[in-house]
C-alpha positions in Angstrom: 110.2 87.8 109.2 106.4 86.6 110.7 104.2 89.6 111.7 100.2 88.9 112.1 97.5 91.7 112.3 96.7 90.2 116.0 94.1 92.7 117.6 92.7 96.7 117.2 92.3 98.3 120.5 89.7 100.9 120.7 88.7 103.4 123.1 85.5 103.2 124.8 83.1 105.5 126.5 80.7 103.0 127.9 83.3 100.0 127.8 80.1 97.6 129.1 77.8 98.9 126.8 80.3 98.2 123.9 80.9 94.4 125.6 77.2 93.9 125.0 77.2 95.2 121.7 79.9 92.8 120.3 79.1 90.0 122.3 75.6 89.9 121.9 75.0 91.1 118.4 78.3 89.7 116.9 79.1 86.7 118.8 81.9 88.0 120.4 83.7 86.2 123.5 85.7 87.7 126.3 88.2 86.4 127.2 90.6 88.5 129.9 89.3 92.3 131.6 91.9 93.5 133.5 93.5 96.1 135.2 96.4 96.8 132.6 98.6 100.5 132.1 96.5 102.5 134.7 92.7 101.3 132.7 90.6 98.5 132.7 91.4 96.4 129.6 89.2 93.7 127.9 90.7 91.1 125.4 87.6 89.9 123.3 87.6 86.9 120.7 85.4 88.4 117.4 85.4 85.2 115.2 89.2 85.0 113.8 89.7 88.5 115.0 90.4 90.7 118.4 89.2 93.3 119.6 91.1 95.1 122.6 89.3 98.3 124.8 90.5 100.7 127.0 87.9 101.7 129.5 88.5 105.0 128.6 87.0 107.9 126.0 88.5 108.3 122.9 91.3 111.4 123.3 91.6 114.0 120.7 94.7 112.2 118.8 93.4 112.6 115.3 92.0 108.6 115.7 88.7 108.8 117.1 88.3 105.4 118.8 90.8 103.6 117.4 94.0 103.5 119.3 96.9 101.3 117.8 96.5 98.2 116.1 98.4 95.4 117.9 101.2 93.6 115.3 102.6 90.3 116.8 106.0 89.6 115.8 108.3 86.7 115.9 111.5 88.7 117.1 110.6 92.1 118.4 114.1 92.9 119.2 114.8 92.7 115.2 111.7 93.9 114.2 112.4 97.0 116.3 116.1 97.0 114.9 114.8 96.8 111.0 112.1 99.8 112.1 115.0 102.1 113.7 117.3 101.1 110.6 114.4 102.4 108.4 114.3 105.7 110.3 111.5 104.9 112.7 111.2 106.8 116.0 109.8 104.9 118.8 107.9 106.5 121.3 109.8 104.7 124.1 112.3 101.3 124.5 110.6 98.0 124.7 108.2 97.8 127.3 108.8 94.0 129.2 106.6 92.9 131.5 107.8 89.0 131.7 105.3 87.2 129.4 104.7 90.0 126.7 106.9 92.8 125.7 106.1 95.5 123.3 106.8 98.6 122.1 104.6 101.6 120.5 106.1 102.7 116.7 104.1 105.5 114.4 102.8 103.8 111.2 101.9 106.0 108.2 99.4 108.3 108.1 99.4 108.4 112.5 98.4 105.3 112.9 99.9 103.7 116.4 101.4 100.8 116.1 101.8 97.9 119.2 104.4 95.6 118.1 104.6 92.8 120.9 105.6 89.3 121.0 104.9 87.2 124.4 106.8 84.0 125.9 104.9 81.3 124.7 106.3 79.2 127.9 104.4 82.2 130.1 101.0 82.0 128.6 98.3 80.8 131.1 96.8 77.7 129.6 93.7 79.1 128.7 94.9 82.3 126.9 97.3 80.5 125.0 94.7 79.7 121.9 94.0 83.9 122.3 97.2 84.4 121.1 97.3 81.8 118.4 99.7 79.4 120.4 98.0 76.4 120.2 
């Protein structure tokens, strides 16, 4: 079993002010903003790290800014069978939109957890180093 800490994603009030901020005083890069599960979504490069914002305020869910951290996972059908066999509820089935399927799990302690995996063959050329492919 291969999981990697791949990305946080964060809520954001001021989602260009907080682009600025970590491109600008961090060296951060963007590298997709979309239109992604009814918000504007930016994908940013942060060294070795991601960084993932919804273009939306944080909600009252008990984790300020912070929204899920994104898990990237070798077989998300098993990984989601291993997590149900341990008596983890899932908020919903596996979400599949071609390229990149994922589902939402509670962690402990409330944090959200995206566990996603993508079809390597799928990835545009230039986001395949994003998601550690090349």
């Amino acid at each position: 079993m291969t999981a990697h800490l791949h990305h946080a994603h964060l809520f954001s009030s001021d989602l260009d002010a907080a682009i600025a901020f970590y491109r600008d005083l961090l060296g951060g890069e963007v590298v997709a903003d979309l239109e992604m599960a009814g918000a504007r979504n930016v994908f940013m490069k942060l060294g070795r790290g991601r960084l993932h914002f919804y273009d939306q305020p944080p909600k009252d869910q008990g984790r300020g800014a912070i929204h899920h951290l994104g898990i990237l996972v070798e077989d998300l059908e098993a990984t989601v069978e291993r997590m149900q066999a341990g008596g983890v509820v899932l908020r919903k089935p596996i979400s599949d939109y071609g390229l990149w399927k994922y589902v939402m799990a509670p962690g402990p302690d409330g944090v959200l957890l995206e566990l996603f995996h993508f079809d390597l063959a799928q990835v545009p050329p230039e986001m395949r180093a994003y998601f550690f492919a090349d």
